[in-house]
C-alpha positions in Angstrom: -98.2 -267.2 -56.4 -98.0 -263.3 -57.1 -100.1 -263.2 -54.0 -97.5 -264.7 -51.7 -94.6 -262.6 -53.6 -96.2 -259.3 -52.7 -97.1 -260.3 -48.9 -93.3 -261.3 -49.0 -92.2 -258.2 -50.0 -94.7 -256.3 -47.3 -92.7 -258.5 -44.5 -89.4 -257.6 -45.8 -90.3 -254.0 -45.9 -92.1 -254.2 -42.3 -89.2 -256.3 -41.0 -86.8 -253.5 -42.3 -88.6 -250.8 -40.9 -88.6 -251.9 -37.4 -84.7 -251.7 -37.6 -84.7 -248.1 -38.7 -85.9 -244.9 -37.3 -88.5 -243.0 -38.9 -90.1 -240.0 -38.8 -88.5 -236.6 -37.4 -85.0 -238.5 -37.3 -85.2 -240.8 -40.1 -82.0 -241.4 -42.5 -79.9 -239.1 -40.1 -76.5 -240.9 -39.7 -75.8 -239.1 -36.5 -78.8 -240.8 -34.7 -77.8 -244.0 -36.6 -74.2 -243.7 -34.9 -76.1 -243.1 -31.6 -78.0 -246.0 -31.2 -75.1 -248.1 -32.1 -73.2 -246.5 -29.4 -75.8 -247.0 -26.9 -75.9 -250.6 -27.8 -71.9 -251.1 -27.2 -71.7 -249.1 -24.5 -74.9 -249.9 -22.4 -76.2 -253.0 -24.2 -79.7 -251.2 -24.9 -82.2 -252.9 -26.6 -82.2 -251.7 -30.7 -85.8 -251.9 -31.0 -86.3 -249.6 -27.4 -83.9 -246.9 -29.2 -85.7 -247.1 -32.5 -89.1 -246.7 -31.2 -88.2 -244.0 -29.0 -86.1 -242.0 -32.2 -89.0 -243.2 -34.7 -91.7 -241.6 -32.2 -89.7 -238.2 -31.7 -90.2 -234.5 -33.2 -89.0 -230.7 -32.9 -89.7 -230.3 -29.3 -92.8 -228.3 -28.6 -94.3 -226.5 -25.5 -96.4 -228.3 -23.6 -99.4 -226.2 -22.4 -101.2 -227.0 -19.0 -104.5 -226.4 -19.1 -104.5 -225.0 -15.5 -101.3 -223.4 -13.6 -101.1 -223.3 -10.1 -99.1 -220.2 -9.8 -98.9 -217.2 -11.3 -95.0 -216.0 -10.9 -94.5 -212.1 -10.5 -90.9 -211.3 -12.0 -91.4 -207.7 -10.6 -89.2 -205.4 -12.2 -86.9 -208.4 -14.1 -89.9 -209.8 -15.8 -88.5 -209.8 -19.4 -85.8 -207.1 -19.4 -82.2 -208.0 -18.9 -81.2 -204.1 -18.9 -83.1 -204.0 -15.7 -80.5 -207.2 -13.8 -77.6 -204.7 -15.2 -79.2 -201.5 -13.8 -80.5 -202.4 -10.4 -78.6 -205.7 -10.2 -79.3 -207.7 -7.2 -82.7 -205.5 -6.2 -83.9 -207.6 -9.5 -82.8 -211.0 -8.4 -84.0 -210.3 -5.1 -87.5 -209.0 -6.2 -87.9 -212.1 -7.9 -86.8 -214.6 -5.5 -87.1 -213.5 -2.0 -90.5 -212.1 -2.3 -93.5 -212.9 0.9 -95.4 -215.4 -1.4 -92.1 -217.4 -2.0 -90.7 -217.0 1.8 -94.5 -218.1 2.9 -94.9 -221.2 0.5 -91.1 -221.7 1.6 -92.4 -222.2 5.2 -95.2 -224.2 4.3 -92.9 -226.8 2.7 -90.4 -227.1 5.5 -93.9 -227.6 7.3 -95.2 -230.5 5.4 -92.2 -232.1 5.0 -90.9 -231.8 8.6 -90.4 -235.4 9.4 -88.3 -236.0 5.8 -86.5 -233.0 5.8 -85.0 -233.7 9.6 -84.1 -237.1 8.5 -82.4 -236.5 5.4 -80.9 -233.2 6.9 -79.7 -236.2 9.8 -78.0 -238.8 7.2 -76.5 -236.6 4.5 -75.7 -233.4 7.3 -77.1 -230.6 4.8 -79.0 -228.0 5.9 -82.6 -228.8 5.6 -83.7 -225.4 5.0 -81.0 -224.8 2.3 -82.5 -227.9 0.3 -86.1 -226.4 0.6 -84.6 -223.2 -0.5 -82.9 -224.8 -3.6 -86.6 -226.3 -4.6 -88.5 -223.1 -3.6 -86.3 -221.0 -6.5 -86.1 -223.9 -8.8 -89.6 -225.0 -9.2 -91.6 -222.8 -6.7 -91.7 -225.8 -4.4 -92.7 -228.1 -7.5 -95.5 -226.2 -8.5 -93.9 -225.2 -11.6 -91.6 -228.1 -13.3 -91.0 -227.1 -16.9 -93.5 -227.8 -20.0 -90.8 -228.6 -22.7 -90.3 -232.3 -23.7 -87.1 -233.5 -22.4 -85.9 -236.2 -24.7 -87.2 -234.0 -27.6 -85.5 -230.5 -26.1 -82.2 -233.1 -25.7 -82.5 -234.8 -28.9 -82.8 -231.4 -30.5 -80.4 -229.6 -29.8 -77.9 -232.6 -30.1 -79.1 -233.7 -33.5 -80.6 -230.4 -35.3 -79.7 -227.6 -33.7 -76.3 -228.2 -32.6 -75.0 -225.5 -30.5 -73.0 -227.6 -27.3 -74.0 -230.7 -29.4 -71.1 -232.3 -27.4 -72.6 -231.5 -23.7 -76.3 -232.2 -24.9 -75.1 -235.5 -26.2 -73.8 -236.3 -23.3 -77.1 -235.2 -21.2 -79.4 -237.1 -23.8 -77.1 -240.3 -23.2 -77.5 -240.1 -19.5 -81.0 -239.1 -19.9 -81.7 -242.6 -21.8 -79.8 -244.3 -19.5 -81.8 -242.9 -16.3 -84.9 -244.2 -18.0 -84.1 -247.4 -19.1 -82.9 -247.8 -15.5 -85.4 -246.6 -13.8 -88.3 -247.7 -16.2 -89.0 -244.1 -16.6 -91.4 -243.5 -20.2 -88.7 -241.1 -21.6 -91.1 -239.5 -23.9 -92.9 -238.2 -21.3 -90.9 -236.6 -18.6 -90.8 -232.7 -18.8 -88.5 -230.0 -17.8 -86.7 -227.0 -19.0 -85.7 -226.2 -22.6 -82.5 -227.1 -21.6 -83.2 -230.7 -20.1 -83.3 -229.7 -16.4 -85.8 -232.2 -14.7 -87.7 -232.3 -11.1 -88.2 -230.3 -8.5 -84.6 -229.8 -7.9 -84.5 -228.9 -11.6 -80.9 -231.4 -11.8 -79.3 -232.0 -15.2 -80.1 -235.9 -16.6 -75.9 -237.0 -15.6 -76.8 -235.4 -11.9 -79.4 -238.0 -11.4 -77.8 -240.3 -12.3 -74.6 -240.0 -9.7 -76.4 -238.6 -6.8 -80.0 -239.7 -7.5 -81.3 -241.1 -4.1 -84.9 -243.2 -4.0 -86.3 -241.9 -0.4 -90.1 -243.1 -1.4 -89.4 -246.9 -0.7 -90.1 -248.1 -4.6 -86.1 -248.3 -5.3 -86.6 -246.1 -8.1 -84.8 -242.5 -8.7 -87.7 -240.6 -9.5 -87.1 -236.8 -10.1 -90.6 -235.3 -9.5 -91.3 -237.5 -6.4 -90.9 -235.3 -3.2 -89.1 -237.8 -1.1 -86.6 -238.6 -4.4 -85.9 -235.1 -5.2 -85.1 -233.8 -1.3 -82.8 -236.7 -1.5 -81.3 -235.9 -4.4 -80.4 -232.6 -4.1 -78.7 -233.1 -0.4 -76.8 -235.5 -1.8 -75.7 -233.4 -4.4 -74.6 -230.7 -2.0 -73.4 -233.7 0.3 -70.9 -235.0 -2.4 -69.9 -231.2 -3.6 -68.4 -230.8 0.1 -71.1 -229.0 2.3 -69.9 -228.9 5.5 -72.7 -229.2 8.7 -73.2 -226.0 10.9 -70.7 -224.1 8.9 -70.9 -220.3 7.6 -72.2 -219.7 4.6 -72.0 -216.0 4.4 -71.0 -212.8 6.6 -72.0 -209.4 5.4 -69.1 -207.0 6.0 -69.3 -203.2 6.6 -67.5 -200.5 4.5 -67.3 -196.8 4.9 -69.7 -195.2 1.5 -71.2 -196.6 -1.1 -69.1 -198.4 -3.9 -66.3 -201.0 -3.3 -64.1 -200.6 -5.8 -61.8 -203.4 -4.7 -63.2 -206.2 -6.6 -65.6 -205.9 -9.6 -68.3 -208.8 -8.5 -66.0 -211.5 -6.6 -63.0 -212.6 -5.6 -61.1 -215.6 -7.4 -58.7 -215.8 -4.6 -58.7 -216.9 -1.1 -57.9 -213.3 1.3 -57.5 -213.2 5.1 -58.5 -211.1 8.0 -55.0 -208.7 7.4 -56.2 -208.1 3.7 -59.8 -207.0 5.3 -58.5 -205.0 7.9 -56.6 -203.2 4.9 -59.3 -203.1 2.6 -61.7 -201.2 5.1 -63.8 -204.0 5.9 -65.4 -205.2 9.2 -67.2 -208.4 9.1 -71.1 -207.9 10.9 -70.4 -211.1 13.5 -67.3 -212.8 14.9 -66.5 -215.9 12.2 -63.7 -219.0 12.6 -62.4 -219.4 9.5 -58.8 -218.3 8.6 -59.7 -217.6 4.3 -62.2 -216.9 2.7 -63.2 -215.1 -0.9 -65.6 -211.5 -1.0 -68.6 -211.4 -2.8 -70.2 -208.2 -4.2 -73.8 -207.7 -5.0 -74.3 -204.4 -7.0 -77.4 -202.6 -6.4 -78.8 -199.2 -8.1 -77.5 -196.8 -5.3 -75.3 -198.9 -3.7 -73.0 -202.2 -3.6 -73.3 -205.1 -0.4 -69.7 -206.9 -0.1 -70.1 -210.3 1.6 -67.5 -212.7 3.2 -68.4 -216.0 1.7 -67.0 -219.8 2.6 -66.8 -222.7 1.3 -70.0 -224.1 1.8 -71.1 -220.6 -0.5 -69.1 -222.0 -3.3 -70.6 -225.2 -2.8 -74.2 -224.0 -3.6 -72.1 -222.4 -7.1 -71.7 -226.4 -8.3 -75.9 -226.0 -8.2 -75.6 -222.8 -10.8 -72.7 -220.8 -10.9 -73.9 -217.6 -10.1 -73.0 -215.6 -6.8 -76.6 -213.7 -7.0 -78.2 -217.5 -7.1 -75.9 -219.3 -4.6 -76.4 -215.6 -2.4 -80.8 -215.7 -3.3 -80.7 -219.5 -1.9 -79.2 -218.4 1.1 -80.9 -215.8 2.2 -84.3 -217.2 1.4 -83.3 -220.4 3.8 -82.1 -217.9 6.8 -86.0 -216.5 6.1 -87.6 -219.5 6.3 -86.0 -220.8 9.0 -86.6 -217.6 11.0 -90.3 -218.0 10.4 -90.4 -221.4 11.0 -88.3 -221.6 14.0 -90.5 -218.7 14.8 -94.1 -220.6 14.7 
């Protein structure tokens, strides 16, 4: 009898567990509200959310035992004063060096037949997509080590700084998986939940996630899925097909004083003529916004468009969206070249 009592009491205890989390998260009410959240708003499965919560910790580094690249940051490796003194000579050392431009080629190479096809459906440049993935990931060959549903819960649940946007990423994140039948505790990125080769936030995936591999599933470090992906992205933030992107303009010295890095405001060709500015080639448009990269001895002043602002939705940075460009006008030179 005293027997059956205590093997009764193991079952209630076992049964009680396996609707609680354990572990890293256990008795935090902030996970408990979560889960219950998930449930009403995406009908999840309690026991999938618990076992995924209960099996959780601090996020850690995961080290590769080999790496396939060794990147050279040049003179930015590791000191921000540098960016601020030389400005765009640093972003520029980093990201539009030969080994970048020649893997760059190598990709549009390899991919030839995907990158025409996609470039075909969604009308986005094909070399500004393998541009966006040769900065991102160096082609794929370097994906992020940090453990994305740990880096997501994190931050949400512990650390708490943007706990609202993280949130939201770890919600979408959960949802991508159980959608996708993707083992969340495995998938890698940055420490800040960027996944792939297009390195795309979890919520990105989700709207403009494309499956190009013929499995129907959104998969971000497939090659076919994350080409997709990230012309769709630029598809649906408005890239417009055989459109400038960016015309360097000629001034008389070495500083423009004018604007400190970039315009806010649309400005015509009367406003250029007055501000002694002379475009390098003959351009359409009507409008468009200046963009100034600052350099050690000197500062480049660029008339950018709207398919410039579009590669900002990607990271909203005018040395980025200016790094992308110019390292797809490269590799399509070379390429076209061959």
């Amino acid at each position: 009898m005293i027997r059956i009592f205590f093997i009764s009491i193991i079952l209630l205890f076992s049964l009680h567990a396996k609707n609680e989390v354990t572990g890293y998260y256990a008795n935090n009410k902030e996970v408990k509200h979560f889960i219950n959240h998930m449930i009403r708003k995406y009908n999840f499965r309690r026991d999938y959310l618990i076992d995924i919560f209960s099996r959780a910790r601090k996020p850690t580094r995961f080290h590769t035992k080999r790496r396939h690249r060794v990147v050279r940051y040049g003179i930015a490796k590791g000191h921000k004063w540098w960016l601020r003194s030389v400005g765009y000579s640093a972003y520029e050392k980093r990201y539009l060096n030969e080994d970048r431009v020649r893997q760059g080629v190598k990709f549009a190479k390899r991919y030839k037949t995907l990158l025409s096809r996609i470039e075909q459906k969604l009308k986005v440049d094909k070399y500004i997509i393998t541009a966006i993935i040769g900065i991102e990931t160096y082609y794929g060959e370097i994906i992020g080590n940090w453990e994305t549903f740990n880096t997501l819960a994190y931050h949400t649940f512990k650390e708490k700084k943007r706990a609202k946007l993280f949130k939201f990423e770890l919600e979408k994140f959960l949802l991508l998986c159980y959608r996708q039948k993707l083992k969340a505790l495995y998938l890698k990125g940055s420490i800040y939940g960027a996944l792939g080769l297009g390195q795309l936030m979890p919520h990105a995936y989700l709207k403009y996630g494309l499956s190009y591999d013929g499995n129907k599933k959104i998969e971000p470090f497939s090659h076919p899925d994350a080409i997709a992906t990230v012309a769709n992205f630029l598809h649906h933030k408005g890239w417009r097909e055989g459109k400038d992107v960016a015309i360097k303009a000629n001034f008389y010295g070495k500083r423009f004083s004018r604007i400190k890095s970039n315009t806010r405001y649309r400005i015509n060709r009367t406003t250029l003529k007055k501000w002694g500015l002379k475009a390098s080639k003959k351009f359409k448009s009507k409008y468009f916004r200046l963009t100034k990269l600052k350099r050690a001895e000197y500062d480049e002043v660029w008339l950018t468009f709207n398919n410039f602002s579009v590669l900002k939705h990607y990271n909203n940075s005018d040395y980025y969206a200016m790094a992308v460009y110019q390292l797809a006008q490269e590799i399509k030179k070379r390429d076209t070249k061959d």
